[in-house]
C-alpha positions in Angstrom: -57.3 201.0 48.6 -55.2 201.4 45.7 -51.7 199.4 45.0 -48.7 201.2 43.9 -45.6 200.7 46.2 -46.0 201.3 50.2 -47.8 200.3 53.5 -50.8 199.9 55.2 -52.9 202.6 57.1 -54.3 201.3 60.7 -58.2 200.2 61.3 -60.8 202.2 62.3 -63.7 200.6 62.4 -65.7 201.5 59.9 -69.1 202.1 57.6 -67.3 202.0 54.5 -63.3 202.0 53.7 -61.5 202.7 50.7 -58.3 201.1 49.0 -56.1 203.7 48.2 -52.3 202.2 49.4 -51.4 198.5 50.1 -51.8 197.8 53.3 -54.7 200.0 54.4 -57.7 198.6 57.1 -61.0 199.9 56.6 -59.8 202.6 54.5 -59.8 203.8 50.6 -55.9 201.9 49.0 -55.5 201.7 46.0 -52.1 199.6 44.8 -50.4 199.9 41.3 -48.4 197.3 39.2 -44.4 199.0 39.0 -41.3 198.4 37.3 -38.3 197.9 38.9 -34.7 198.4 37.8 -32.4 195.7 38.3 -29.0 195.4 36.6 -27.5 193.5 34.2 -23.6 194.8 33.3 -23.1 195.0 29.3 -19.7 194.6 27.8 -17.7 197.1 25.9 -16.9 196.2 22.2 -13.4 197.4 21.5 -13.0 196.7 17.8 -12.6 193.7 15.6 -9.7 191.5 16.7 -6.6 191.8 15.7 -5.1 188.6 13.3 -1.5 187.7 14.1 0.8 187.2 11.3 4.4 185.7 11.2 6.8 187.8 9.4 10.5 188.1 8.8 11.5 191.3 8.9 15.1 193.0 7.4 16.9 192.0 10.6 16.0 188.5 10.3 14.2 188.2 13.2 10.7 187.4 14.0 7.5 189.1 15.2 5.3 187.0 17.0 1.5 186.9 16.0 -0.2 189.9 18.2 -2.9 188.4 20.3 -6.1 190.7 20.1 -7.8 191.9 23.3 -11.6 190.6 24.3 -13.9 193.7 25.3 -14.1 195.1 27.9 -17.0 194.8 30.9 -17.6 198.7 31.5 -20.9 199.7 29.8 -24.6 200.5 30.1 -27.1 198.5 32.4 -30.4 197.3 31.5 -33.5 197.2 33.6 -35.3 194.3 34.4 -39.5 194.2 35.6 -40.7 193.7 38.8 -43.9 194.3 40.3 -43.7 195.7 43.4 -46.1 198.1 45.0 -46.6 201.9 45.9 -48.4 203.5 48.3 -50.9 206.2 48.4 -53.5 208.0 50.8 -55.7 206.1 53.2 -58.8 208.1 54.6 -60.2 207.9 57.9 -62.7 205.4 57.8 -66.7 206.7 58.6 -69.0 204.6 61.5 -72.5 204.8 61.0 -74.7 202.2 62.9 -78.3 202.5 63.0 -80.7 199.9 63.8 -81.1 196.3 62.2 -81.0 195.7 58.5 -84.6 196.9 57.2 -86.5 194.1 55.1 -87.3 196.1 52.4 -83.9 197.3 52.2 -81.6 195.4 49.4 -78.2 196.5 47.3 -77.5 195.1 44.1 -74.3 194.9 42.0 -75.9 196.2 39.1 -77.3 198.9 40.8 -74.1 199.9 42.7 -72.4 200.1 39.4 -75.0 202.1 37.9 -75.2 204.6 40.4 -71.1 204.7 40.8 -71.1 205.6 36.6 -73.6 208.0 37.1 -71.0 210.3 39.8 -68.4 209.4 36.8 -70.8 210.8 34.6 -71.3 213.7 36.0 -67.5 214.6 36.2 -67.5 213.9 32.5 -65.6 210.4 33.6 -65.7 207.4 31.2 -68.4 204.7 32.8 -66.8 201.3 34.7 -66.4 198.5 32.3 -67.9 195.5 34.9 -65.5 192.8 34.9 -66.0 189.1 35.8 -62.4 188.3 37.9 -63.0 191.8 39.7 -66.8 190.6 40.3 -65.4 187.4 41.8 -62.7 189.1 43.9 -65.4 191.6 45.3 -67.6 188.1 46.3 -64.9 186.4 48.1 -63.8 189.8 49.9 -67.7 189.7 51.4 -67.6 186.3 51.8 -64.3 186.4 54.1 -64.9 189.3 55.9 -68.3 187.6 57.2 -66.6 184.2 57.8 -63.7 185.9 59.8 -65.4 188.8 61.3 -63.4 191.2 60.4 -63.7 194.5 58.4 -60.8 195.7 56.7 -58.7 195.8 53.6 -56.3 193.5 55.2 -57.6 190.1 56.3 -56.5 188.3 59.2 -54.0 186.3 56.9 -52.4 189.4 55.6 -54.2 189.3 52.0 -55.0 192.5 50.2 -57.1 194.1 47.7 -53.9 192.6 45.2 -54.1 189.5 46.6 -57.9 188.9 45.7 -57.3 190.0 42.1 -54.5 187.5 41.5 -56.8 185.3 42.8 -59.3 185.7 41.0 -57.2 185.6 37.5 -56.8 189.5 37.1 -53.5 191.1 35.8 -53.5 194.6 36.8 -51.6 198.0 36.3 -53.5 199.0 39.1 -56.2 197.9 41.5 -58.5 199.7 44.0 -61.4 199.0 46.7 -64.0 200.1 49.0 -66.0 198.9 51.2 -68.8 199.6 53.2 -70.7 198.0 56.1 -73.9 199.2 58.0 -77.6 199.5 57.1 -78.2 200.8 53.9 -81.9 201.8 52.6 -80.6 201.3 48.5 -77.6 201.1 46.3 -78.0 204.9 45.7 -77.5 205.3 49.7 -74.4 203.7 49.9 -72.3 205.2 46.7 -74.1 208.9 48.2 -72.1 207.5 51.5 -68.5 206.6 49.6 -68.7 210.1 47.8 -69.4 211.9 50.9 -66.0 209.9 51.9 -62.8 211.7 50.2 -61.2 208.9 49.6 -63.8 206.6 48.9 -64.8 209.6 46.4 -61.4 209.5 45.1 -61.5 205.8 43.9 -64.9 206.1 42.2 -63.6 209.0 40.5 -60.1 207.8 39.8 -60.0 208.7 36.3 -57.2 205.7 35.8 -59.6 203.0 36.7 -61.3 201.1 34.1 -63.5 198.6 35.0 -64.8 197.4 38.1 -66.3 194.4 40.3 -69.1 194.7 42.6 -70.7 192.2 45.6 -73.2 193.2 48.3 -74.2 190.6 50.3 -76.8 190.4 54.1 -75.2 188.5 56.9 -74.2 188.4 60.5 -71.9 190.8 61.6 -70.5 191.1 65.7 -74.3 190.1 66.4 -76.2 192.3 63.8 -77.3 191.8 60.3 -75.5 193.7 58.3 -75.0 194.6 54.7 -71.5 194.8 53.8 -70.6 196.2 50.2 -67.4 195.7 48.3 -66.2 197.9 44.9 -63.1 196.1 43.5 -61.5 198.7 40.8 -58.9 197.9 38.1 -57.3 198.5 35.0 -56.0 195.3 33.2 -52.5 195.1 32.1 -53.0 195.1 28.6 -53.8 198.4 28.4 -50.0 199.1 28.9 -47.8 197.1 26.1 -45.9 194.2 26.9 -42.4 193.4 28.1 -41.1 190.1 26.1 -40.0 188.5 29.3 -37.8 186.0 26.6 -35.6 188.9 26.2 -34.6 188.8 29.5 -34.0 185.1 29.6 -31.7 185.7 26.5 -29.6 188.3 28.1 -28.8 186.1 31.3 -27.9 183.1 28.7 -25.7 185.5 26.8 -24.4 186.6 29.5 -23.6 183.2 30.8 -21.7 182.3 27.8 -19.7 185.7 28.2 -18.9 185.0 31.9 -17.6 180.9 30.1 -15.9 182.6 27.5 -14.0 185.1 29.6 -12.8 182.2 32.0 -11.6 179.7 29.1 -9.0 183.2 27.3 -7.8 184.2 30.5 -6.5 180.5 30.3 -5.5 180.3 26.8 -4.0 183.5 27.2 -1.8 182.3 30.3 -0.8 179.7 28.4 0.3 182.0 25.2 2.1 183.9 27.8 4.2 181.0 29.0 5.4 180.2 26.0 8.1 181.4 23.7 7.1 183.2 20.5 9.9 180.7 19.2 7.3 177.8 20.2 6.2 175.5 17.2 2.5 175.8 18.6 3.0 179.1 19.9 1.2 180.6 16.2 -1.4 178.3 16.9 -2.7 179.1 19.7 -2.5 182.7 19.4 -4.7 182.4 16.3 -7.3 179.8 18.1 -7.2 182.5 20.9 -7.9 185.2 18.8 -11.1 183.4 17.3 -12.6 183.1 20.7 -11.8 186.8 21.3 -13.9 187.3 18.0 -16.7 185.2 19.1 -16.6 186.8 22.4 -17.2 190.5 20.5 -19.9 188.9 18.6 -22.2 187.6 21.5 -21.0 191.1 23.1 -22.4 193.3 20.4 -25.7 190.6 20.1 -26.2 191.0 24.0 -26.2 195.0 24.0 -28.5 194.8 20.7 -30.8 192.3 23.3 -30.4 194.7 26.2 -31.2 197.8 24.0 -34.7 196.5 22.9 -35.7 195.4 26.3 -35.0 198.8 27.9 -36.9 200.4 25.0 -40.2 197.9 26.0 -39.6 198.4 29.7 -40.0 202.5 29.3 -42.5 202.5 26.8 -44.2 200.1 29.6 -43.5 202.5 32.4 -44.3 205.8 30.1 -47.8 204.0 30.2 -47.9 202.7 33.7 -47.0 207.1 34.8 -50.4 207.5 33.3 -52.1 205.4 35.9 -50.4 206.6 39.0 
């Protein structure tokens, strides 16, 4: 199973099932870490304000102070992160039930990975990197699907492959998982069975992955002992750079103290409007207006500087996150 953005493929009961989209049962999913675009409106800087002046002219009459205009709200939008999820192909899943679990017959993690690296290998792949939270999402997956009887990518409670890795402490571009049930003779036997799978083969191969998490554990399973095997793949976050998330925080502050500052001149300019350029205060409040208006412009020109630099870390972020899909 492997995450990216969609839904979940129905059961079939199977030997071993691959992760290759989010909500896949007993089949290959694989889900992937996205960006979203949200919107945040920026503001149009007209210009500089314009300062009034009182002056006589040859008539002898006067010219009230002009009152400057604050920008304007028609500009660029700036996208804001989300993880969401994408889907991808889920395989059939494969049944193959033979008699009970053999006593000679034992799978290891370390020998799972090996013999996964060595099909990598032989593609010219770089070898999975083992990693501990993927390790301990891959235990818990054996764990529950034993306790709840069930075999699937989904549990009964409707957690994923995604769900086990946030669990487990693992941030994730993108995250993938198979599993495999039945009697197997060695760890050898069971990778030879998820490469004989398409989509099985195509997590183990998924050139995107980078490190993996392994647990094969004996138990009871509809009345049989049973091995059942988990891979749980991923690559971590960090190999894609970071969006400062305090950018966006600054943005919706700025643009708070736009949204305050547009409401507080619409009033002083009412009140400019109501009075007569004859007033005694009139000059006054025109020029007090038109140094909000030049504060306004400011935090409008800082917010589109803000919003700029975010955009740029959120497609650098997704220019890297394309490379993983």
């Amino acid at each position: 199973m492997i995450r990216n953005s969609i839904g979940l493929a129905v059961l079939i009961f199977v030997i071993y099932a691959a992760f290759t989209m989010p909500l896949c049962v007993g089949v290959p999913c694989v889900e992937t870490a996205r960006d979203t675009i949200a919107r945040w409106q920026d503001k149009e800087d007209p210009g500089a304000p314009i300062v009034p002046e009182s002056e006589e002219n040859t008539s002898g009459t006067m010219t009230p102070p002009a009152i400057s205009s604050p920008a304007t709200q028609n500009g660029p939008a700036v996208a804001v992160p989300g993880a969401t999820q994408a889907k991808g192909n889920t395989p059939g899943g494969l049944t193959v039930f033979k008699n009970l679990v053999s006593r000679e017959s034992i799978l290891t993690a370390t020998g799972i990975i090996g013999s996964t690296n060595v099909e990598r290998a032989k593609e010219g792949l770089a070898p999975l990197q083992e990693n501990v939270a993927l390790r301990v999402a891959a235990s818990a997956k054996v764990d529950d699907m034993f306790a709840r009887q069930y075999f699937a990518h989904e549990s009964p409670t409707g957690a994923g492959p995604s769900d086990l890795a946030d669990r487990a402490g693992y941030a994730y571009i993108t995250v993938g998982e198979n599993l495999a049930l039945g009697n197997f003779e060695n760890d050898q036997v069971v990778v030879t069975a998820w490469m004989n799978s398409p989509g099985h083969r195509a997590n183990i191969m998924k050139q995107g992955f980078q490190e993996i998490g392994v647990s094969a554990k004996k138990g009871m399973y509809e009345g049989r002992e049973v091995w059942i095997a988990v891979q749980e793949f991923g690559t971590p976050r960090s190999s894609c750079p970071s969006i400062n998330e305090n950018l966006g925080s600054l943005i919706d502050v700025s643009n708070r103290q736009l949204e305050t500052a547009e409401r507080d001149l619409l009033v002083r300019k009412q009140e400019i409007e109501a009075l007569s350029p004859r007033d005694p205060t009139y000059e006054q409040k025109v020029n007090e207006y038109n140094a909000v208006v030049a504060d306004y412009n400011a935090l409008i020109k800082k917010t589109r500087e803000l919003i700029e630099k975010y955009n740029a870390e959120v497609r650098a972020f997704n220019a890297c996150l394309a490379q993983y899909s």
